[in-house]
C-alpha positions as a Markdown table, in Angstrom:
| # | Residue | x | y | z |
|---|---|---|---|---|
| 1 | Unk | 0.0 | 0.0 | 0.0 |
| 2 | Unk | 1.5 | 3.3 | -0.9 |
| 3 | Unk | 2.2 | 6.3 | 1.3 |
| 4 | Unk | -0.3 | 9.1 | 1.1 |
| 5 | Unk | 1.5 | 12.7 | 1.0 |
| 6 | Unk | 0.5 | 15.1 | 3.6 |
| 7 | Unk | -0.2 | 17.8 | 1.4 |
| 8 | Unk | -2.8 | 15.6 | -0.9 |
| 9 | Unk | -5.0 | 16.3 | 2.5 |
| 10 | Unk | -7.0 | 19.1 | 3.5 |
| 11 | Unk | -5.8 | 21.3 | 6.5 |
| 12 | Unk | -3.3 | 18.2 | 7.8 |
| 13 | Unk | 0.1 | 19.5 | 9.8 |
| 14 | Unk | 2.9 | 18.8 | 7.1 |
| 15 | Unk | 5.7 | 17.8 | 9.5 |
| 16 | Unk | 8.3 | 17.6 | 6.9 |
| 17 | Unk | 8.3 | 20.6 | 5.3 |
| 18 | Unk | 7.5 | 24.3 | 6.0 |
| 19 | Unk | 4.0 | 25.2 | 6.8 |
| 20 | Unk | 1.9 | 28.5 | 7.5 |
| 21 | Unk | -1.0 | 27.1 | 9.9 |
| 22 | Unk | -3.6 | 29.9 | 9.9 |
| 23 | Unk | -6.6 | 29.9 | 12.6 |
| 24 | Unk | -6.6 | 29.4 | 16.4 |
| 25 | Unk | -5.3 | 26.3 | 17.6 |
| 26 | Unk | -6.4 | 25.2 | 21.3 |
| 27 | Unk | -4.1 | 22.7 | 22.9 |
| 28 | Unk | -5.5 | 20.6 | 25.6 |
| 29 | Unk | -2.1 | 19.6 | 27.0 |
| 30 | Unk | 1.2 | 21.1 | 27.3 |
| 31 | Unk | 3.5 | 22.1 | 24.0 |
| 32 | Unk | 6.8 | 21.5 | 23.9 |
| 33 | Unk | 9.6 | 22.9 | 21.7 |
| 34 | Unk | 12.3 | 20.4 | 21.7 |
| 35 | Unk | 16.3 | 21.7 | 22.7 |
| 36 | Unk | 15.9 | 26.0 | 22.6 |
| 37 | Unk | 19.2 | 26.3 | 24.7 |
| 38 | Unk | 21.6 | 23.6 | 25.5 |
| 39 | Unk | 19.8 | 21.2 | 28.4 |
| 40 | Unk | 16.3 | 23.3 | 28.3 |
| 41 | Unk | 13.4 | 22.6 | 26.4 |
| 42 | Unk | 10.7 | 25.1 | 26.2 |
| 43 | Unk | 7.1 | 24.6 | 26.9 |
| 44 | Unk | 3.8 | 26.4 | 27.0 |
| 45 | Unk | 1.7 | 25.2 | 29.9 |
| 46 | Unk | -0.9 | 26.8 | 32.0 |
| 47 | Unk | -0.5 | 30.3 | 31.3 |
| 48 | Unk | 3.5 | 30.0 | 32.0 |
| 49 | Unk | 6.1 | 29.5 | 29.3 |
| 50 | Unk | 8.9 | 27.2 | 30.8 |
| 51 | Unk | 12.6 | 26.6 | 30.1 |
| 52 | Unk | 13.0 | 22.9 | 31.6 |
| 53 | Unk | 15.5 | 20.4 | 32.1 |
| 54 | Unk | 13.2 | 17.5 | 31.9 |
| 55 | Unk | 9.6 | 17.6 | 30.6 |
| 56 | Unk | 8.5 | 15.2 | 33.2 |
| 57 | Unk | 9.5 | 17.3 | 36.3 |
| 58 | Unk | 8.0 | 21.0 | 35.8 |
| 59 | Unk | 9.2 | 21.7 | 39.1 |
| 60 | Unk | 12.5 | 20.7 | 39.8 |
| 61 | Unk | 15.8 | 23.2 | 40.6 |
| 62 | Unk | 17.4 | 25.5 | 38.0 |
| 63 | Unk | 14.1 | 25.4 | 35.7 |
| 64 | Unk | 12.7 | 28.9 | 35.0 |
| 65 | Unk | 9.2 | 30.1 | 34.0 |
| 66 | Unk | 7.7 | 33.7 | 32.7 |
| 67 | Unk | 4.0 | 34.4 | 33.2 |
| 68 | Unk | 1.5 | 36.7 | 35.5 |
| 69 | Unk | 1.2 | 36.5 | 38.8 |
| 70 | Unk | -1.0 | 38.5 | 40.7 |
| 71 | Unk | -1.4 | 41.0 | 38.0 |
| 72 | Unk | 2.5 | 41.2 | 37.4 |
| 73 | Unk | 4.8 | 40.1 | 34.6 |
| 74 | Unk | 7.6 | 38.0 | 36.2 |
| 75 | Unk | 10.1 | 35.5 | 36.3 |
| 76 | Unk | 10.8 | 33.1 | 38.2 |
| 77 | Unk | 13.6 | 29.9 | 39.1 |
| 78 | Unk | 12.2 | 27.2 | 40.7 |
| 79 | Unk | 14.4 | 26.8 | 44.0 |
| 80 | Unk | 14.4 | 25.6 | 47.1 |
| 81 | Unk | 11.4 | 23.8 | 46.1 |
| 82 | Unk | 9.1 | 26.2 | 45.1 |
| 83 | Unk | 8.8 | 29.4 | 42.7 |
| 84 | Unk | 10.8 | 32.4 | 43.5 |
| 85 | Unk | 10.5 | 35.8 | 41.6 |
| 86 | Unk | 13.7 | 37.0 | 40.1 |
């Protein structure tokens, strides 16, 4: 049975090529951009953008995380077991 291109079907994600997606996209889970510094991957999750070590382990030492808390922009390292404004 032979292989049936991505682009031969309607609004499918091409993942082998470059691709303008237009439109909203809701994400029910987590999304992760793989390697976006040495040892960190990135990752969009409840309201935060995170640089982790491990996707796994959210909270664990030395990861960092940008969002709004209380009304403020901030950022924060995850030490000392919890999540301290820089």
């Amino acid at each position: 049975m032979s292989k049936i291109a991505a682009k031969q079907i309607e609004n499918v994600l091409d993942t082998n090529s470059n691709q303008e997606v237009l439109g909203i996209k809701t994400f029910k889970s987590q999304v992760v951009f793989d390697q976006i510094e040495e040892g960190y991957k990135m990752l969009i999750h409840e309201g935060f953008i995170y640089w982790v070590q491990d996707i796994s382990a959210i909270n664990f030492e030395g990861n960092y995380r940008i969002g709004v808390v209380e009304g403020i922009f901030s950022m924060q390292n995850y030490m000392d077991n919890q999540w301290q404004i820089m």
